[in-house]
C-alpha positions in Angstrom: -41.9 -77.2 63.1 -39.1 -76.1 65.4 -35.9 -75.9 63.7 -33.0 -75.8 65.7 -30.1 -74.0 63.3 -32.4 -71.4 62.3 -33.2 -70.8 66.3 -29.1 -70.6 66.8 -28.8 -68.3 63.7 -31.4 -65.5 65.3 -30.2 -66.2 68.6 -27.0 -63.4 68.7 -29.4 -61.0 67.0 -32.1 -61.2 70.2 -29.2 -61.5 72.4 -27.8 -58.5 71.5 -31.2 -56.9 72.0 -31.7 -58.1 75.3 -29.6 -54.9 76.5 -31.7 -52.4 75.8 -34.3 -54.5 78.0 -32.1 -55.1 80.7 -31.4 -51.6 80.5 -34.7 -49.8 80.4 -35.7 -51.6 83.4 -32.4 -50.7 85.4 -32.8 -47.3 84.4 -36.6 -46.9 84.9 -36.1 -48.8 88.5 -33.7 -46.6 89.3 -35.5 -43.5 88.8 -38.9 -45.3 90.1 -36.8 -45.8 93.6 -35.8 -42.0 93.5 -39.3 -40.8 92.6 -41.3 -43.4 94.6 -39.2 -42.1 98.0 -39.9 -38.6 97.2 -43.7 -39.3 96.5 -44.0 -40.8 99.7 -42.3 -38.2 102.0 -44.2 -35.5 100.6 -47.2 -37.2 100.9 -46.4 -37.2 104.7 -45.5 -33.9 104.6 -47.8 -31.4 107.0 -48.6 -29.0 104.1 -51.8 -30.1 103.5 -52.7 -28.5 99.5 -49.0 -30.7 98.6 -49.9 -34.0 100.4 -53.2 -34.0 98.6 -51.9 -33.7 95.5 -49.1 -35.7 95.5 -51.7 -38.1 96.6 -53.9 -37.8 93.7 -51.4 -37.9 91.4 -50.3 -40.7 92.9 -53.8 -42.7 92.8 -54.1 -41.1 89.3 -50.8 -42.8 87.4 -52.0 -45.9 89.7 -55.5 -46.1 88.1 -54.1 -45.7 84.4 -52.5 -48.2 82.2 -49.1 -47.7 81.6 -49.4 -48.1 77.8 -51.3 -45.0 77.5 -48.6 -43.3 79.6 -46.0 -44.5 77.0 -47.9 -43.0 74.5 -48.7 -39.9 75.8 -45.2 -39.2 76.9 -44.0 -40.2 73.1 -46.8 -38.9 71.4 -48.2 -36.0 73.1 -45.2 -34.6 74.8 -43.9 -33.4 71.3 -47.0 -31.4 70.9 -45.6 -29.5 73.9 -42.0 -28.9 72.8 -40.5 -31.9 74.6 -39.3 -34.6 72.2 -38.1 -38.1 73.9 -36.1 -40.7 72.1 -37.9 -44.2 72.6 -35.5 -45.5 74.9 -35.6 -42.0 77.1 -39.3 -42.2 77.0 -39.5 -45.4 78.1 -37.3 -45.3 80.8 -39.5 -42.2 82.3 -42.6 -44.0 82.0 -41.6 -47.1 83.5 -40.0 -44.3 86.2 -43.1 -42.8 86.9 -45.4 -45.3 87.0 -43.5 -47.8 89.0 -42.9 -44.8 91.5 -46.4 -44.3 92.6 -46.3 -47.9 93.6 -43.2 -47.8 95.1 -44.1 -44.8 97.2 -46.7 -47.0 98.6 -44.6 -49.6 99.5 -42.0 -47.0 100.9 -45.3 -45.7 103.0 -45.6 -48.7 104.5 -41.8 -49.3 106.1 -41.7 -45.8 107.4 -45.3 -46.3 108.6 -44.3 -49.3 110.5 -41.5 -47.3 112.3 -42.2 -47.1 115.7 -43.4 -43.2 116.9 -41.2 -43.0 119.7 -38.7 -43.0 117.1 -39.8 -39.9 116.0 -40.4 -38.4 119.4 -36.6 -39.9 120.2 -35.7 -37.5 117.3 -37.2 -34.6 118.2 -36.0 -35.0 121.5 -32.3 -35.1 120.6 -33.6 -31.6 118.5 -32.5 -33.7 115.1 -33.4 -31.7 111.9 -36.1 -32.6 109.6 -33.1 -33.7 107.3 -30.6 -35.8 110.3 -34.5 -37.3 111.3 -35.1 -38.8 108.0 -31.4 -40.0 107.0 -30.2 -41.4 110.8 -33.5 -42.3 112.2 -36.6 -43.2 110.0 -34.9 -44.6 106.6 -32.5 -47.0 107.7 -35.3 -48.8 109.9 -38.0 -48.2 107.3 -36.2 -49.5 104.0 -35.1 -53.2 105.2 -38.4 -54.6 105.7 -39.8 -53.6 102.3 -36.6 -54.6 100.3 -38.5 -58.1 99.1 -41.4 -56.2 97.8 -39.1 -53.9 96.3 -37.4 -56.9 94.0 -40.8 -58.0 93.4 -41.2 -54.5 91.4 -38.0 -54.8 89.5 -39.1 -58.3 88.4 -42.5 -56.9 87.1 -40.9 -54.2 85.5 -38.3 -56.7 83.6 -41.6 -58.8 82.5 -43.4 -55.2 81.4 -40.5 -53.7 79.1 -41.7 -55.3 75.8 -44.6 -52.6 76.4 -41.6 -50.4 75.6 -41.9 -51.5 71.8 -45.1 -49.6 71.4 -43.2 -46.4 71.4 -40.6 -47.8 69.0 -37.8 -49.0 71.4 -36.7 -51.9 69.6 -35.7 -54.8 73.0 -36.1 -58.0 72.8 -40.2 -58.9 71.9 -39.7 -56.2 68.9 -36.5 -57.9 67.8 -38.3 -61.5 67.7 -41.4 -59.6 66.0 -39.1 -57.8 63.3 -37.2 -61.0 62.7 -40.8 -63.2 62.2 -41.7 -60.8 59.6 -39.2 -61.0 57.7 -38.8 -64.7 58.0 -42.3 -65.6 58.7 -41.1 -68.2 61.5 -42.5 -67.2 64.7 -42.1 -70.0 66.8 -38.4 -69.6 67.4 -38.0 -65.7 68.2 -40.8 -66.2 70.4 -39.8 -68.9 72.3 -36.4 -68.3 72.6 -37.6 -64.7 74.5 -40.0 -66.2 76.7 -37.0 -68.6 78.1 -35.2 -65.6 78.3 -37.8 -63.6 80.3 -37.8 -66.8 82.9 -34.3 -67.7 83.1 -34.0 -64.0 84.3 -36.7 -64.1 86.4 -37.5 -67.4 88.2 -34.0 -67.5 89.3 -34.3 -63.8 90.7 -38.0 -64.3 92.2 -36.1 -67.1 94.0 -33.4 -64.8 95.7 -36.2 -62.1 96.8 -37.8 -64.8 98.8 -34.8 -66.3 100.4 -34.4 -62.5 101.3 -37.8 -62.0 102.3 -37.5 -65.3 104.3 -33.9 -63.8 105.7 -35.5 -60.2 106.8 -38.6 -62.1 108.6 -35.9 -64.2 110.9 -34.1 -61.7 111.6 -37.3 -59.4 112.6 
């Protein structure tokens, strides 16, 4: 049965966990924006051998699971001289593999620029550089700024992957608590309220936004 004091007495302890969580996923959208933006410009990019593999690896992190990229980067990576702490190792798999799907995304806004913007560029002789930062970006991000929240919200809901590698947020702390306890119901439920009070409210703002960006197109 659900007790209520012993739910209040675990509640600081998965609180207090909650930042690592909120932090992974800043920190792994963060570099997933970076990364994402890069992957798409050079698959653009008129040199065909790098377009086609950025592209593959792109359709390669895409096609599989994320777990088993948290693993290999934890486990595997030592075998090549690069030890990760859990938390670093998290944060660059969540990068990585939120990035090829962000790229896509990215794709798509400068894809729907229109290519007399382009031509307007070259015109004006604009470097590959001034073309890209004054021209093609600032039309191209807007648009895809809903579908980008949408990302960070999946991401929030995917860290307790993160506990696979040893990172100890917010799932692990309700785990570690129930086995030493062996009450379950609580740390559980007190972190799936958390995951939607985070997110319901957020998925609410992206769609006024999305709603916002469609009026004003």
């Amino acid at each position: 049965m659900w007790d209520w004091n012993y739910a209040f007495s675990i509640l600081p302890q998965i609180l207090s966990a909650l930042k690592i969580t909120v932090a992974a996923t800043f920190s792994g959208f963060l570099l997933a924006l970076a990364l994402g933006l890069i992957l798409s410009v050079l698959s653009r990019i008129n040199i065909r051998p790098v377009s086609l593999v950025v592209k593959g690896l792109v359709q390669f992190i895409r096609d599989t699971p994320l777990l088993v990229q948290l693993y290999f980067i934890f486990y595997v990576f030592p075998k090549f001289g690069l030890t990760l702490e859990p938390f670093t190792a998290g944060i660059l798999g969540l990068g990585i593999h939120y990035a090829t799907y962000l790229s896509e995304v990215f794709r798509s806004g400068i894809e729907a620029v229109h290519a007399g913007q382009w031509e307007a560029a070259k015109a004006l002789n604009f470097s590959r550089i001034k073309t890209w930062t004054r021209i093609i970006l600032p039309q191209a991000i807007p648009p895809v700024i809903p579908v980008i929240g949408n990302y960070l919200i999946t991401m929030f809901k995917e860290t307790p992957l993160l506990s696979a590698i040893t990172l100890v947020e917010i799932l692990q702390t309700a785990k570690i608590i129930g086995a030493g306890s062996f009450r379950y119901l609580e740390g559980f439920t007190i972190v799936g309220v958390i995951f939607f009070l985070l997110s319901y409210p957020s998925s609410l703002l992206i769609n006024k936004l999305e709603i916002k960006m469609n009026n004003q197109n």
